[in-house]
DOZALO-965350 format. One line per field, with one value per residue (C-alpha): chain; x, y, z. Coordinates in nm, 3 decimals, always signed. Layout:
# residues N
ch: (A|...)
xx: (X|...)
yy: (Y|...)
zz: (Z|...)
***
This chain:
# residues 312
ch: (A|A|A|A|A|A|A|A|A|A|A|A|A|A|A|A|A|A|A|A|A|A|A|A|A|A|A|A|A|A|A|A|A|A|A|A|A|A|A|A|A|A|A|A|A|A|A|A|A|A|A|A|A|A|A|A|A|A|A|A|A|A|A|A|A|A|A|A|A|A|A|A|A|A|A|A|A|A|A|A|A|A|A|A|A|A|A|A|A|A|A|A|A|A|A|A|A|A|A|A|A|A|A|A|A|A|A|A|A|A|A|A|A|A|A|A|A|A|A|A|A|A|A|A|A|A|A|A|A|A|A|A|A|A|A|A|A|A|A|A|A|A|A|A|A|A|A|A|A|A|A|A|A|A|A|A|A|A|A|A|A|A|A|A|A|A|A|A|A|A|A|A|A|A|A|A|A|A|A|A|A|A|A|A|A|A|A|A|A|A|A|A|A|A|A|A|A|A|A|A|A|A|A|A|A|A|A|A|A|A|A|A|A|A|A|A|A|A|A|A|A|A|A|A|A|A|A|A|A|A|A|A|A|A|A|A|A|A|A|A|A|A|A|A|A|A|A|A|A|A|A|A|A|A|A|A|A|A|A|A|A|A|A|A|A|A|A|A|A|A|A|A|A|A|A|A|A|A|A|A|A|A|A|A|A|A|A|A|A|A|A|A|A|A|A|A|A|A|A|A|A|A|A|A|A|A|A|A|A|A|A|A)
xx: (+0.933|+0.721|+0.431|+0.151|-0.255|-0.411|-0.712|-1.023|-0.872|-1.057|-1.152|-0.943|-1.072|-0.817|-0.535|-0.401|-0.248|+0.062|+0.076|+0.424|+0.794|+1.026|+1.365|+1.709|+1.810|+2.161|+2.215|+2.539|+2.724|+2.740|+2.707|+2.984|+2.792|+3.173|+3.074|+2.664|+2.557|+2.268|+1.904|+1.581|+1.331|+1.021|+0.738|+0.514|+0.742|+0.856|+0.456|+0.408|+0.709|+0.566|+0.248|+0.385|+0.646|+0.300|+0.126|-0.074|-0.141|-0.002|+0.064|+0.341|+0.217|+0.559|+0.832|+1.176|+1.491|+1.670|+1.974|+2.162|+1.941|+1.655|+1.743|+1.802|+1.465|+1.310|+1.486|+1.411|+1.039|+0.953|+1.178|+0.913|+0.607|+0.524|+0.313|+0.482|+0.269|+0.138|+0.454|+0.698|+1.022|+1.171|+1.553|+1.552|+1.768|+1.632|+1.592|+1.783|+1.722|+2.031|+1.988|+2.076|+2.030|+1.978|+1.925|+1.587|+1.472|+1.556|+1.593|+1.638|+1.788|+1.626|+1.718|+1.423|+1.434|+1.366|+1.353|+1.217|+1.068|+0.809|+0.727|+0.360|+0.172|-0.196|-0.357|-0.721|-0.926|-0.737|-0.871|-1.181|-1.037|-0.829|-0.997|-0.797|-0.582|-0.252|-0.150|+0.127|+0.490|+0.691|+0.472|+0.185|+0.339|+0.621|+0.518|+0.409|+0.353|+0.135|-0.159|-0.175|-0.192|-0.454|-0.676|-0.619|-0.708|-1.020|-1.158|-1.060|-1.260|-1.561|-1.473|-1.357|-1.104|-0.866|-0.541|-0.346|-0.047|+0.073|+0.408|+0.501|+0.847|+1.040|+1.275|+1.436|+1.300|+0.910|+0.686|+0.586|+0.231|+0.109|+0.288|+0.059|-0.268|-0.223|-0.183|-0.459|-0.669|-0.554|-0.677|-1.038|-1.061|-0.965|-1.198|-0.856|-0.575|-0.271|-0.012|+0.221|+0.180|+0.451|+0.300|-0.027|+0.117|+0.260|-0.062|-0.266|-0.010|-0.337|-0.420|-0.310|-0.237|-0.538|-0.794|-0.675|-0.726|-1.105|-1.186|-1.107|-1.276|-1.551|-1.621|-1.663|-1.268|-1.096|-0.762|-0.429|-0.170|+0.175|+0.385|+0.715|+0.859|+0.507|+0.283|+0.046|-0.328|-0.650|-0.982|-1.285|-1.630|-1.724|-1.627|-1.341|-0.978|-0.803|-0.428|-0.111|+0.240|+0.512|+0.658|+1.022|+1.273|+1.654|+1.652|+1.852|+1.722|+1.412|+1.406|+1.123|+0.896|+0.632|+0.608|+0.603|+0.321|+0.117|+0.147|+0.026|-0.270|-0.372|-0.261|-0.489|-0.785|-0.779|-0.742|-0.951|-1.215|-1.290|-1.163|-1.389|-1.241|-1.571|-1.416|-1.550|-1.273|-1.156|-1.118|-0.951|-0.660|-0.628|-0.495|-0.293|-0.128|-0.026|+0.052|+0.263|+0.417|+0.515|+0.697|+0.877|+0.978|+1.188|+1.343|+1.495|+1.718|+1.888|+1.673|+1.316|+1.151|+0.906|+0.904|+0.589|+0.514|+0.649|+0.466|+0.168)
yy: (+1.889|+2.167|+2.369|+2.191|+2.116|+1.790|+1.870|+1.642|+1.426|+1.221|+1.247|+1.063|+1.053|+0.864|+1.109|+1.406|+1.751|+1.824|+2.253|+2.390|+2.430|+2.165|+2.303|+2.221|+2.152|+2.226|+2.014|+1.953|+1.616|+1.372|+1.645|+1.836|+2.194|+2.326|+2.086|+2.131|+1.864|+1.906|+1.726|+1.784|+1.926|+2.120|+2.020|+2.029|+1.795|+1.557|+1.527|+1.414|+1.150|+1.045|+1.001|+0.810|+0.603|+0.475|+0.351|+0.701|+0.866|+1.232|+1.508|+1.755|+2.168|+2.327|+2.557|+2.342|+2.513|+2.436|+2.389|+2.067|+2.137|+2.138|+1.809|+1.663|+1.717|+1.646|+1.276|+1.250|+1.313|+1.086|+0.823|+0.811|+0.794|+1.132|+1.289|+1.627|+1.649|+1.985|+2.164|+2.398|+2.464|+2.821|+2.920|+3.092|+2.848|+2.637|+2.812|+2.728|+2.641|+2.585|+2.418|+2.468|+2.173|+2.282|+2.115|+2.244|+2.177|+2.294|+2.625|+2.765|+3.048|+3.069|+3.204|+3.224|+3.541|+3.538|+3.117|+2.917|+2.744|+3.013|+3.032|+2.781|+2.784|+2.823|+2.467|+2.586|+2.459|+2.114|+2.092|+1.940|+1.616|+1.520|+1.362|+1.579|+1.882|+1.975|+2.291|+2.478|+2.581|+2.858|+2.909|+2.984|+3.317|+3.393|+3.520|+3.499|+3.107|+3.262|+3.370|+3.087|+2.883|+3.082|+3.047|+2.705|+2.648|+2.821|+2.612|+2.306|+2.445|+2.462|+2.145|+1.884|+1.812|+2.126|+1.985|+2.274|+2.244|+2.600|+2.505|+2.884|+2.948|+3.301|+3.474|+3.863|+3.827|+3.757|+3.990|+3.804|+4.025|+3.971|+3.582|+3.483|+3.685|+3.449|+3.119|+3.198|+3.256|+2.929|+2.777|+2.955|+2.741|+2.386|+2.124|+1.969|+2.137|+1.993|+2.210|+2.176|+2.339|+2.577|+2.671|+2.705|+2.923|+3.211|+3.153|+3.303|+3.414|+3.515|+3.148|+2.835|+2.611|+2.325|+2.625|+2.725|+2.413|+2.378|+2.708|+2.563|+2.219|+2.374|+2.554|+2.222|+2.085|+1.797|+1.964|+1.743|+1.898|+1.714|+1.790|+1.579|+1.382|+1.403|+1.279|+1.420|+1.525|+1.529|+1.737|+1.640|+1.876|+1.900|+1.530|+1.451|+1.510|+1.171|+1.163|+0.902|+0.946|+0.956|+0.603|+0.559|+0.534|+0.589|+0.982|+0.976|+1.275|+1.516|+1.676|+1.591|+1.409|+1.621|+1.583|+1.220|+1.256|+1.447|+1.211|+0.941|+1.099|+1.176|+0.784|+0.723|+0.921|+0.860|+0.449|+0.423|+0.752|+0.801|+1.141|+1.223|+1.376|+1.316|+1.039|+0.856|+0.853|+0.464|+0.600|+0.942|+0.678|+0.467|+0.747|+0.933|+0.542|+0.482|+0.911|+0.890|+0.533|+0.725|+0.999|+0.777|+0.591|+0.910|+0.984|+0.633|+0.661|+0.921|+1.095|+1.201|+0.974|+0.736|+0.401|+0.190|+0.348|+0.175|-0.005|-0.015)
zz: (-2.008|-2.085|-1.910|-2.063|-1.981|-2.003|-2.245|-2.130|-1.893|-1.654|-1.345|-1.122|-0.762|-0.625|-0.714|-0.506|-0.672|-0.461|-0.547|-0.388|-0.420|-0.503|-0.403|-0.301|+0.072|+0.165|+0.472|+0.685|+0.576|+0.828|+1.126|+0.970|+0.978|+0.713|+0.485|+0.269|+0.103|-0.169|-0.143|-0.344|-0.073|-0.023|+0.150|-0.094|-0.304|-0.017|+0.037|-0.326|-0.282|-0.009|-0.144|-0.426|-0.247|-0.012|-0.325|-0.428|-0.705|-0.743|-0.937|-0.879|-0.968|-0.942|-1.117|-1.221|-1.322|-1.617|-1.436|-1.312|-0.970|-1.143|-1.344|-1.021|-0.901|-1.191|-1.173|-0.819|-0.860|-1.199|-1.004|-0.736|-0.934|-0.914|-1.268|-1.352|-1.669|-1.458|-1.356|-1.559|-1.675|-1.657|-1.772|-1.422|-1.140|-0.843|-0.489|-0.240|+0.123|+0.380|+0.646|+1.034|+1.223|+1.604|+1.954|+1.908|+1.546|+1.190|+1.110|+0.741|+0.542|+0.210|-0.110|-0.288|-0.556|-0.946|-0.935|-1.118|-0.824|-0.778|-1.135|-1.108|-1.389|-1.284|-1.299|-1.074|-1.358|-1.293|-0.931|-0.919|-1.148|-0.835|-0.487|-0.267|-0.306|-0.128|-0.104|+0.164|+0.243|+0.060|-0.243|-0.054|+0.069|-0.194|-0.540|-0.794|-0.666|-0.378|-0.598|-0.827|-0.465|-0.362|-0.654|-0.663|-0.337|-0.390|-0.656|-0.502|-0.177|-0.391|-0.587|-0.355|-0.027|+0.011|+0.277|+0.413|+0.587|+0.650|+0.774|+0.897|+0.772|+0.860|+0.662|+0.603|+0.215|+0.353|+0.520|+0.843|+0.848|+0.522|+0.501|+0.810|+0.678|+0.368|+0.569|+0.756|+0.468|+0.349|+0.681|+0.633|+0.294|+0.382|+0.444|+0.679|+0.853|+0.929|+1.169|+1.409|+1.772|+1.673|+1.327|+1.539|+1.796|+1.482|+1.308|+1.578|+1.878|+2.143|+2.173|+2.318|+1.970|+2.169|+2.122|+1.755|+1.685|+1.852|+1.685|+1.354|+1.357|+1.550|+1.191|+1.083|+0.932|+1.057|+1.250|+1.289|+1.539|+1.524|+1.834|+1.741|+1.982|+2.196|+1.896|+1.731|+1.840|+1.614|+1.646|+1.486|+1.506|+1.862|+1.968|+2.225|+2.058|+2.003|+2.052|+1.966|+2.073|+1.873|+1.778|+2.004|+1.735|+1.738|+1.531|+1.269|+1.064|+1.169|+0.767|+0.628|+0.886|+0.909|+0.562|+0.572|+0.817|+0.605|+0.343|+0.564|+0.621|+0.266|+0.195|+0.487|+0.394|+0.065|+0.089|+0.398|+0.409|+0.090|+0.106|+0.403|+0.722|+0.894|+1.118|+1.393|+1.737|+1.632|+1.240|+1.362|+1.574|+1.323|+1.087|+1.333|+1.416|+1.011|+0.976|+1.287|+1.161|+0.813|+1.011|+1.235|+0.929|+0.809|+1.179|+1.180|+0.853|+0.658|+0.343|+0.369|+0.141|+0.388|+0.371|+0.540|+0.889|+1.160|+1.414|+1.202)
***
C-alpha cells in the first residue's frame, strides 16, 4: 500500500473517516502478567473495526509500519472491511503500547517515538466527502499526527459531523499541559463528544465531570459520558440527561469497550439519525441501549472486535 489520494471521489454520506493510531497492544496471556502477548489496538482503529464489523462504512487515516507489526495490522484492518486507501506506509516500525491490567482499569506504558504510527498523511481536504468524522486517542496529542488531527478536525467542523473522543492517556514522553490544551481544543470543535467521567475529570479538573458535560452541550453538542460498570449518561442542549446502565455480563476483557461503544453510536447515528445528534429523550435511549449493547458485547469474550450489542 502506498500513501495515496482519491482524485474526484464521491461523496459518500454514509461513510465515517476513522483519523488515529493503529498500534500494537502488548497484553498479559491468559492473566499471566510474565508472559505479553501481541494485539492490533488503538482506539481510533478498534473504532473503525467496529464500525465495520456493525455493517458501516469506514475509512482508516493512519501511519503503518513496514514491519511484520505493521503487516499484522494491515491484515487485521482490510479483514474487517475497513478502506485504507487513505493511510500510509513508512519504513519506520509500529508503536507499541503494554498493557497493565489492574483491579481498577487499564493502565498503559507507551512507546511511541520516530513510528510510523504517527506518520498521517494529511487527508483535511477528504473530510467533507464522509457523513461523520472520528477523530481522538494518541495522535491527537503526539506529533507530527497531532497537527494533521487538528486540521482535519477543523475542516470537518466546518464541513460536516466532527466525533471526539479524547480518551486522556498519560505518559513520561507527553506533556500533560499542552496534551490536555489540545483535547480540549478538540472538544471546542465537535458537533458530539464522547468521554468517560475519568477523561472528563483530567480534561477540566475544577468541575464535577455532570457539569463538564452541561457546559459542553449547553454550547449546543450532543455529550455521551460512559461510566463502565454504572452505564453510560447522555446530554442533549438544555433537556433532561437520559441515562442506561451498563448491560450485566460475565467480564472477560475491559480492552477495547469503550471503543466498541463509540462505534455503536456512530452505527447508531449514522443508520438511525441521519448523522444528527439533535435527539429527542426516546432517540437519545435508544442509542445509548445499542452503544452500551456493543460494549458489553466486547466485556463478555476475549478480543476487542464487537459483535451485535447485547440485549438489544
Amino acid at each position: 500500500m502506498t500513501e495515496s489520494t482519491v482524485p474526484g471521489a464521491a461523496p459518500d454520506p454514509g461513510a465515517v473517516l476513522v483519523l488515529g493510531e493503529a498500534l500494537v497492544d502488548l497484553v498479559p496471556a491468559d492473566g499471566d502478567s510474565g508472559v505479553l502477548t501481541a494485539q492490533p489496538g488503538g482506539a481510533p482503529a478498534n473504532v473503525a473495526v467496529g464500525l465495520a464489523r456493525l455493517g458501516g462504512r469506514p475509512s482508516f487515516v493512519g501511519g503503518l509500519g513496514d514491519d511484520a507489526f505493521g503487516g499484522r495490522i494491515e491484515a487485521w484492518l482490510t479483514g474487517a472491511g475497513v478502506d485504507l486507501s487513505l493511510s500510509a506506509r513508512s519504513a519506520l516500525p509500529t508503536a507499541l503500547a503494554v498493557a497493565d491490567l489492574g483491579a481498577h482499569g487499564n493502565t498503559y506504558h507507551f512507546h511511541l517515538q520516530d513510528t510510523a504510527t504517527f506518520r498521517l498523511p494529511d487527508r483535511a481536504p477528504e473530510a467533507a466527502r464522509f457523513g461523520a468524522v472520528y477523530v481522538g486517542g494518541l495522535a491527537a496529542v503526539v506529533e507530527p499526527a497531532a497537527g494533521v488531527v487538528a486540521a482535519t478536525a477543523r475542516a470537518a467542523s466546518r464541513a460536516g459531523l466532527l466525533v471526539v473522543d479524547p480518551n486522556v492517556r498519560e505518559d513520561r514522553t507527553l506533556d500533560p499541559v499542552r496534551s490536555l490544551d489540545q483535547l480540549r481544543e478538540l472538544c471546542s470543535l465537535a458537533q458530539v463528544v464522547k468521554a468517560s467521567d475519568e477523561d472528563l475529570v483530567r480534561l477540566w479538573p475544577d468541575a464535577a465531570p455532570e457539569e463538564s458535560c452541561r457546559r459542553l452541550a449547553g454550547q449546543g453538542r450532543l455529550v455521551v459520558m460512559t461510566r463502565g460498570a454504572r452505564g453510560a449518561t447522555a446530554y442533549v442542549h438544555d433537556a433532561p440527561a437520559v441515562s442506561v446502565p451498563a448491560l450485566p455480563v460475565r467480564v472477560v476483557n475491559t480492552i477495547g469497550a469503550g471503543d466498541a461503544f463509540m462505534a455503536g453510536m456512530l452505527t447508531w447515528l449514522g443508520a438511525e439519525a441521519g448523522w444528527d445528534p439533535a435527539l429527542s429523550a426516546g432517540r437519545t435511549k435508544a442509542m445509548l441501549e445499542y452503544a452500551v449493547g456493543t460494549a458489553a458485547s466486547v466485556c463478555a469474550r476475549a478480543g476487542t472486535e464487537p459483535t451485535a450489542p447485547l440485549g438489544v
